[in-house]
Structure formats: structure tokens, C-alpha cells
DOSE-698912 format. One record per residue (C-alpha): residue in three letters; x, y, z; residue number from 1. Coordinates in steps of 0.05 Angstrom, whole numbers. Layout:
BEGIN
- Ala X Y Z NUM
...
***
This chain:
BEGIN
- Unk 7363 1817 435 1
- Unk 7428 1806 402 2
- Unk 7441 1843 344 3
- Unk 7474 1790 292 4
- Unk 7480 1848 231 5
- Unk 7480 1924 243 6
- Unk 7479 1974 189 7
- Unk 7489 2056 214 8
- Unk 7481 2111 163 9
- Unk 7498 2071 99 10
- Unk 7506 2114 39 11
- Unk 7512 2078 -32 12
- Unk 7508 2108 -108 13
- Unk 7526 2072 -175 14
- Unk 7567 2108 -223 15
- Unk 7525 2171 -256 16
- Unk 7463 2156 -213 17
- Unk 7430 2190 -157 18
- Unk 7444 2160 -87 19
- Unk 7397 2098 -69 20
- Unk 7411 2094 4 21
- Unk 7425 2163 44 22
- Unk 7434 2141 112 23
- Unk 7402 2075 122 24
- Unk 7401 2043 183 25
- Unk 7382 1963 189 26
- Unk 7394 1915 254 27
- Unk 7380 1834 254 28
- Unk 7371 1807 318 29
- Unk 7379 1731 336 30
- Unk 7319 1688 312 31
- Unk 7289 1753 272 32
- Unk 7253 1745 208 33
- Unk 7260 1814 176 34
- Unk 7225 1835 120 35
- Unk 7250 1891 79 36
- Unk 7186 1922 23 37
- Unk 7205 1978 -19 38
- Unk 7195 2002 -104 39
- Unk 7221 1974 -154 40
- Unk 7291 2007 -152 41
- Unk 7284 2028 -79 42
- Unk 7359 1993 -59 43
- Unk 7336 1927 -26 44
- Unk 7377 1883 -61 45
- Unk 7430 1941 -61 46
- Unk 7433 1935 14 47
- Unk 7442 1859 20 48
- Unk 7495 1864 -20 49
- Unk 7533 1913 18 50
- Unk 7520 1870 79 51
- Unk 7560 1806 49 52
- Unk 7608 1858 24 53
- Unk 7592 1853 -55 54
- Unk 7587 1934 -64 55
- Unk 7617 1979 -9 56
- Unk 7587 2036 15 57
- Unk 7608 2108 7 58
- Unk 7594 2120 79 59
- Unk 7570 2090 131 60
- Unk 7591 2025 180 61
- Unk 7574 1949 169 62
- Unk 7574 1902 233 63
- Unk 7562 1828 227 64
- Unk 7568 1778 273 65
- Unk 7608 1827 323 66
- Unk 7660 1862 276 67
- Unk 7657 1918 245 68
- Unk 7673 1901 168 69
- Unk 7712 1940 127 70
- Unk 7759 1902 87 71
- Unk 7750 1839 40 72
- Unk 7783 1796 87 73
- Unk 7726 1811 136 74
- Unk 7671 1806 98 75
- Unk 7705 1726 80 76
- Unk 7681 1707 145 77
- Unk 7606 1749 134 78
- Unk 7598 1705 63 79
- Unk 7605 1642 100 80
- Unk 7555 1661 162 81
- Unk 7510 1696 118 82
- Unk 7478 1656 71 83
- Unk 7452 1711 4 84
- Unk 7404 1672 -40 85
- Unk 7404 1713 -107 86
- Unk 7337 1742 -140 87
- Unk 7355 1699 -199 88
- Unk 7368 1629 -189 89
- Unk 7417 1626 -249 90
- Unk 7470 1666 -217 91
- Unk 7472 1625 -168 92
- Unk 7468 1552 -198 93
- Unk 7525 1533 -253 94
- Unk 7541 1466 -238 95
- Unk 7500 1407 -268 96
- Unk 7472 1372 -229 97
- Unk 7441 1393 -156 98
- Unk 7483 1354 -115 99
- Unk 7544 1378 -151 100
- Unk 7527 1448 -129 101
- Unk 7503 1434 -61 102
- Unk 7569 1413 -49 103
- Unk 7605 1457 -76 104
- Unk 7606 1511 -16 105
- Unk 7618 1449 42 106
- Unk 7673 1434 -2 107
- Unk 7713 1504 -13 108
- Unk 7703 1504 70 109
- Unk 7751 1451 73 110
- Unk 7703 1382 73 111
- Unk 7722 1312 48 112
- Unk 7681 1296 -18 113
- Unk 7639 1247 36 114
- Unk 7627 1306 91 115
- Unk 7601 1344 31 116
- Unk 7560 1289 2 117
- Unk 7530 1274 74 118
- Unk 7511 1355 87 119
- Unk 7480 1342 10 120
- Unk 7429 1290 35 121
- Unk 7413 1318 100 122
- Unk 7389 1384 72 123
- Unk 7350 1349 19 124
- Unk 7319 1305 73 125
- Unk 7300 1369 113 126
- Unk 7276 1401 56 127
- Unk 7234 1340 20 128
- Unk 7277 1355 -38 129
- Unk 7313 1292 -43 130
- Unk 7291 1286 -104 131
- Unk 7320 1332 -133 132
- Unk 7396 1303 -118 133
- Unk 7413 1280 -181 134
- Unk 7367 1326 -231 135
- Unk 7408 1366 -281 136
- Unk 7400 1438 -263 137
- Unk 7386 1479 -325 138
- Unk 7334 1432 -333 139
- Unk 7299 1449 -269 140
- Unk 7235 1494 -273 141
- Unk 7240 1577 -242 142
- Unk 7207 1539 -178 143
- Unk 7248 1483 -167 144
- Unk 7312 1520 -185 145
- Unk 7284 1571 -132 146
- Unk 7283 1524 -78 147
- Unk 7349 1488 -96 148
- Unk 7378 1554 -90 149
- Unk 7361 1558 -15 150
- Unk 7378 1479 -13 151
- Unk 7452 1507 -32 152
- Unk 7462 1561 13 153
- Unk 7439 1518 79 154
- Unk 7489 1464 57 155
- Unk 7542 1527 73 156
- Unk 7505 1524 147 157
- Unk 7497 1602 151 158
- Unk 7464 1625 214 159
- Unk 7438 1683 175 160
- Unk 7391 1681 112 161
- Unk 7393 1741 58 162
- Unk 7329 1719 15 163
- Unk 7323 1770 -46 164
- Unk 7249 1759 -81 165
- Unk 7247 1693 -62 166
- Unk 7175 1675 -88 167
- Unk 7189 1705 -158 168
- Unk 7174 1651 -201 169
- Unk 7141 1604 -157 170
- Unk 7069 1569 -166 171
- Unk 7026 1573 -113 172
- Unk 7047 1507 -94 173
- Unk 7117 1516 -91 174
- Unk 7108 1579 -59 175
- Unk 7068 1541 0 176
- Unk 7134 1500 4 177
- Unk 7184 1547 11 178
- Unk 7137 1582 64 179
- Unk 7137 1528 107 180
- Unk 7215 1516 107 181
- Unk 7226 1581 122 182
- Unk 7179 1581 182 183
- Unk 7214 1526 204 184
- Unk 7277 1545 191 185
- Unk 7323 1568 263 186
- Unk 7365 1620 221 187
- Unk 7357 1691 226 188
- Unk 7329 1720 160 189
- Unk 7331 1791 119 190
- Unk 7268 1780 68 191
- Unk 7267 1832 4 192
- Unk 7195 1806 -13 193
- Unk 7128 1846 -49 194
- Unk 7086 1794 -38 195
- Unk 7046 1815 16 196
- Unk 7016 1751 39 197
- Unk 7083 1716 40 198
- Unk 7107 1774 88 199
- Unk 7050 1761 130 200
- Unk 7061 1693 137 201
- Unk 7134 1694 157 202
- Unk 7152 1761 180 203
- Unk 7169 1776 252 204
- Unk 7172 1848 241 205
- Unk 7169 1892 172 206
- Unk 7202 1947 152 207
- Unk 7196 1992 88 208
- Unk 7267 2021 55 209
- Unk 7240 2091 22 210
- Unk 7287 2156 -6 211
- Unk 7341 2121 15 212
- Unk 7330 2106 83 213
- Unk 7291 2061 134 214
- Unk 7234 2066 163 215
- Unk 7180 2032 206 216
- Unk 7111 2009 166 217
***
């Protein structure tokens, strides 16, 4: 299976804490849906961060899509193909309306205002969410925000998924919805989720980050 992100022996601390990861090792292959489980402070979200190179680890080496990533430059090309979709939905949305920040990503890659526009639609179409286009986005509920959030970051057309928590916040309803555009998603996928039966429902294998380091459940 090709490996489309490979982690080896990644070490991480913040400032005047303990370690959080000491040695872990995490590989993606094509078409995988990963889940990661762990406690509350256990470095999940720690470790997709270091894949789309927002913290660095001490030690350790980060491949994605082929490279070896070191340097910001590199991990340019890793935000692009690997689409992160934040634990909270309000780092990640700040323009207002839903189209307007849909678009924003096609458009820093270099789109006309009507390539963006027609990526917009076509996500919202594949999603059922079309009606959220023109909805003003602080006035969106924790659920809807949720899935706008993952609305955003396919309009970038990642072939990898980093979902943080993504059923916090979500009705029962809601989380139904986002369950079934996941499973029908073709991206590869890295899941940080607690919620057992979500795991269950998507996961193609499951693995539990503990003292640092991975291991098998």
C-alpha cells in the first residue's frame, strides 16, 4: 500500500512541559481511514499539526506525499495536499459569509473569482449543503459551522483529510451527516475522534497514541 504520510520517531515538547510524543511513529496509506484515540492531552492534535508543519518536532522525520519535510517551504506543498480541519470551527472560519470562505483557499491557489465560485457550488452540491452558500457564518450553529468547515477544506481539493474532533458539537443528526460524507468521501483520512461509535462507523483501522507513542488497539 502506498504510504501517502510517514511519521518515524517524532519527539515534541512545549516550552516548560514534559514531552507529549517520545518516539511516535504514524503511516497513512492510500484510501486509509485512520483513526487516532488517546486522553485528553495525549498529543493527537499535537501530531497533526506537526504533519502540516504548524509545530516542528524536536526529533524525528516527517514524510508526506514522497518528501521528506523539513523546511517551511516543504511543508507549503503538505498544507495544500493535506487538508487539517481544526477542532474548533472558529479558527478556521473568519470570513462572512460561507461562500466567501470556501473560496478563499481555490483562490490563494491561483483561481479566477469564477473557478473559485464554480469549486464553491460543486462541493455544496456534493455535500447537500447548498444551502448554506450565502448564510453569514458567525451566525451558523457549532454543527453547521462544523460541516462548513470540511465544506472549506475540500474546496482546497486535498487528497488527504486531518479531521481533529470532528463530531464535537454535533446533534445526532448532524453527526449522521458528516458520517456519511466521510464514508463517501475518496480522500485518505487521519481521524482524532473519542466517540467510539463514530470510529466504528468510519474507521479502516484504529490506533491509540499513549506515553507518547503509538500503538496498536
Amino acid at each position: 500500500m502506498t504510504s501517502l504520510i510517514e511519521l518515524t520517531d517524532i519527539h515534541f515538547a512545549y516550552p516548560g512541559y514534559p514531552p507529549v510524543l517520545n518516539g511516535a511513529d504514524i503511516r497513512l496509506g492510500s484510501k486509509e481511514r485512520l483513526c487516532v484515540v488517546g486522553h485528553n492531552g495525549s498529543g493527537k492534535s499535537t501530531l497533526l499539526r506537526i504533519i502540516v508543519g504548524l509545530l516542528r518536532p524536536s526529533r524525528g522525520r516527517v514524510v508526506a506525499f514522497g518528501r521528506e519535510r523539513r523546511a517551511e517551504d516543504d511543508f507549503l506543498e503538505v498544507r495544500r495536499l493535506a487538508g487539517l480541519v481544526f477542532q474548533d470551527p472558529d479558527d478556521q472560519l473568519f470570513c462572512p459569509t460561507v461562500a466567501e470562505d470556501m473560496a478563499f483557499g481555490p483562490l490563494n491557489l491561483g483561481k479566477t473569482r469564477e473557478e473559485a465560485m464554480a469549486i464553491v457550488d460543486r462541493v455544496l452540491a456534493e455535500l447537500d449543503l447548498t444551502r448554506f452558500k450565502d448564510r453569514v457564518t458567525h451566525k451558523l450553529s457549532g454543527g453547521e459551522k462544523r460541516l462548513v468547515t470540511l465544506a472549506t477544506v475540500l474546496a482546497m481539493e486535498p487528497e488527504v483529510l486531518l479531521l481533529d474532533e470532528p463530531t464535537n458539537a454535533l446533534d445526532e443528526d448532524n453527526e449522521a451527516r458528516l458520517t456519511e460524507i466521510l464514508r463517501t468521501l475518496p480522500q485518505a483520512m487521519i481521524v482524532v475522534s473519542h466517540d467510539a461509535q463514530f470510529r466504528e462507523r468510519i474507521a479502516s483501522r484504529t490506533v491509540r497514541l499513549a506515553e507518547g507513542q503509538i500503538r496498536p488497539t
